[in-house]
KOLLUMDO-477801 format. One record per atom (N, C-alpha, C): residue in one letter; x, y, z. Coordinates in steps of 0.1 Angstrom, whole numbers, plus 5000, padded with zeros to 4 digits. Example, Ala and Ser with C-alpha at 12.3 -4.5 7.8 and 13.67 -1.06 7.14 Angstrom:
BEGIN
A513249435078A512349555078A513249675078S512849785071S513749895071S512950005079
END
This chain:
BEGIN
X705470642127X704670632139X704870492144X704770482155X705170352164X703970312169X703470222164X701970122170X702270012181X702570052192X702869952201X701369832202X702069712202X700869582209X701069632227X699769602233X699569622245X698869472248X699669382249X699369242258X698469252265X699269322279X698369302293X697069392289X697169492284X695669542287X694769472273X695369392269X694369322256X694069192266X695069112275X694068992279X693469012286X693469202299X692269172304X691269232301X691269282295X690269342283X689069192277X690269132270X689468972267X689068922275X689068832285X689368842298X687868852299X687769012305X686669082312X685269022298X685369032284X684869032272X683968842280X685168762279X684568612278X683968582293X684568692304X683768672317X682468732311X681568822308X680468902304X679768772293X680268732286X679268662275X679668552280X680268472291X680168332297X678968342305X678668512313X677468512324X676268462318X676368572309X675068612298X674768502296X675468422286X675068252284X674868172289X675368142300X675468082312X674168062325X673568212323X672468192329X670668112322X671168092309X670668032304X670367872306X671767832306X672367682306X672567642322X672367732328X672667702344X672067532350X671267512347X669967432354X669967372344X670267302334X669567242326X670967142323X670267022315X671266942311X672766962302X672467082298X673067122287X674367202294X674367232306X675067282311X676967222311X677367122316X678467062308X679267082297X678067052289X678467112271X678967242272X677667352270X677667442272X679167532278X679867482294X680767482297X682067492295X682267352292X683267332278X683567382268X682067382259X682367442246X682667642247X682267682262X682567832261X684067852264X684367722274X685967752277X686567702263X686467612257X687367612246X687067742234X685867802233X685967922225X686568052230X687068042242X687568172249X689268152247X689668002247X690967972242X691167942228X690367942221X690367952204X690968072204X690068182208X690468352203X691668382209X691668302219X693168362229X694468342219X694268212218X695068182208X695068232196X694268272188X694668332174X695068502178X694568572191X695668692195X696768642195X697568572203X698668502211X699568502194X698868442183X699468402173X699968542165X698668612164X698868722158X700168812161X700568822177X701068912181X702268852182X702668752181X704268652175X704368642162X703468702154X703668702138X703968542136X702868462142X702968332138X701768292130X701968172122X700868182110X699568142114X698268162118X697568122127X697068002126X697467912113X697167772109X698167672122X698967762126X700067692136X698567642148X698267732153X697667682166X696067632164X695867532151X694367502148X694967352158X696467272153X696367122160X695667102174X696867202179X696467172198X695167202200X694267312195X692767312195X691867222188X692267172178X691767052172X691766882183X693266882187X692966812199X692066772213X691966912210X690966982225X689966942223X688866962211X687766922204X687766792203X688866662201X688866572201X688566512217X689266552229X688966492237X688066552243X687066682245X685866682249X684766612247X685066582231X683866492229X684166352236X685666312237X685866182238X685466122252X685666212263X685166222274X684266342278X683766322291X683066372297X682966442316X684266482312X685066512326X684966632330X684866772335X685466912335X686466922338X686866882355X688166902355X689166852349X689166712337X690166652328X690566782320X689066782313X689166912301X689567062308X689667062316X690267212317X691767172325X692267042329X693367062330X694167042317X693367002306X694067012294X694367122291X693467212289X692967352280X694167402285X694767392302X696067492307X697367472303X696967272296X698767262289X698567282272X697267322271X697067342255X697567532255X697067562263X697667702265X698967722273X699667612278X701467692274X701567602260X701467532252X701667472247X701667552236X700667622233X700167712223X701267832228X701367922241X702168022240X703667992242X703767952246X705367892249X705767852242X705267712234X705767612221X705867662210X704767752204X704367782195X704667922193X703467992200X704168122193X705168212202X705768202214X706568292220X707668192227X708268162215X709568032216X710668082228X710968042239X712068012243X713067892248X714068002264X714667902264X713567752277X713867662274X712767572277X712867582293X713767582298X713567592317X712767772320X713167902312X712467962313X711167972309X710767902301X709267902300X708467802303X709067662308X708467562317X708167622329X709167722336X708967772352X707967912352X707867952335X706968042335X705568022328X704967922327X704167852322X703467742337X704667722347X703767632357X703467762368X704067912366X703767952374X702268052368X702068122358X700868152352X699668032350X699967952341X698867872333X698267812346X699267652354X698967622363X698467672376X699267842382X699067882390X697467952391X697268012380X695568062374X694967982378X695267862369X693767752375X693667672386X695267682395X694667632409X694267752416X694367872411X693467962418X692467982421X691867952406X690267902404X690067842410X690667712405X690167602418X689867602431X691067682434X690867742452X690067782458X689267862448X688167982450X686967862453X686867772440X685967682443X684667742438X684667772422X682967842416X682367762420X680667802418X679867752417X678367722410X678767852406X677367912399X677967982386X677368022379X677268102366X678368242369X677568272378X678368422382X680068392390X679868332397X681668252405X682768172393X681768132380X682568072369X683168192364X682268262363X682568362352X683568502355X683468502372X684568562377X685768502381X686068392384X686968272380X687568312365X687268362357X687668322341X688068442336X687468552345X688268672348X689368712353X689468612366X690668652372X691668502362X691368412356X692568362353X693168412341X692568542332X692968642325X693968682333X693268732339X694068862352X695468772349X695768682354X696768652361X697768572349X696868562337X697768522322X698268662314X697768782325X698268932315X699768932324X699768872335X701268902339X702568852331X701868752326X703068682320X703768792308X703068852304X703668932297X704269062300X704469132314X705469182327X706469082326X706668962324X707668902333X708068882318X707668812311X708268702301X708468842286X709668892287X709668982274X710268972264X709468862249X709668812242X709168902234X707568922235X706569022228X707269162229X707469222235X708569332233X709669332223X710369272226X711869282217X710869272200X709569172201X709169122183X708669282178X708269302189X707169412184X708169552181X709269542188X710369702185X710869662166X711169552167X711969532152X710369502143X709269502146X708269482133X707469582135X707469672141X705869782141X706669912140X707869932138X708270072134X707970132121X707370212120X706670282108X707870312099X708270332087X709270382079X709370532077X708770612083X708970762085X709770772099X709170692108X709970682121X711370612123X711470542109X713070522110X713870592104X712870672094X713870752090X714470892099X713070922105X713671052116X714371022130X714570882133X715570852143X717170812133X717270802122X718170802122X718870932111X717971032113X718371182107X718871192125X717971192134X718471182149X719971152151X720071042146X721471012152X722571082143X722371122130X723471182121X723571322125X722271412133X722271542140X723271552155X722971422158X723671442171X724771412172X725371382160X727171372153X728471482155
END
């Protein structure tokens, strides 16, 4: 049996998952001091998970991607910026998928990393949130637009044909090919 990974419909699936429990939470923290924090600490938990998917699905060891999030944690607290911290979180995230777990050649994944990671968040930007609800659909669409990368960039394909074929299924494609002899 053949267990295909499905990328795109897993980020925006996630995606849709961290826009719903950013609202939820969010209308809590809206108005209050805690809101900053609060902000932060949901965007870096929605790139924690991303990242141990991301890892999973490159068969990389998920201790690989604790540094660059460990970083992240280091300079939220260190400052007190949003837009710093979230222009981080987008080179923590090619950083994490390009460097780490879906290795290529480096001009292809620099041009495909300024055009997803970068391009997502000046989208957001563009949009210009405001509120709980404009964040939280902001963070949906920069899903949206991080499931393409996996249409274009087909790394995760080629890993997943040579590691998720079941051993009954190699065996009846290659009674297949000795039949068609």
């Amino acid at each position: 049996m053949y267990t295909a990974k499905q990328p795109v419909r897993t980020t925006i699936f996630f995606g849709l998952i961290c826009a719903i429990m950013f609202f939820t939470l969010g209308i809590f923290f809206e108005n209050t001091f805690f809101w900053s924090t609060f902000f932060r600490m949901s965007i870096f938990g929605c790139l924690s998970v991303y990242s141990l998917i991301l890892a999973s699905w490159s068969n990389q060891n998920r201790l690989s991607v604790i540094f660059p999030l460990l970083f992240l944690v280091v300079f939220n607290f260190a400052q007190n910026s949003n837009s710093a911290f979230l222009l981080l979180c987008l080179g923590m995230l090619s950083w994490i998928r390009s460097g780490i777990c879906f290795q290529n050649v480096f001009s292809k994944s620099l041009g495909a990393e300024i055009i997803f990671s970068i391009g997502g968040g000046a989208l957001v930007a563009y949009l210009n949130p405001y509120s709980t609800m404009t964040w939280a659909l902001g963070i949906w669409m920069f899903f949206l637009v991080q499931s393409v990368y996996f249409i274009v960039m087909p790394d995760l394909k080629s890993a997943e044909t040579s590691t998720q074929t079941d051993t009954f299924e190699e065996a009846r494609l290659r009674a297949e090919v000795i039949l068609k002899r």
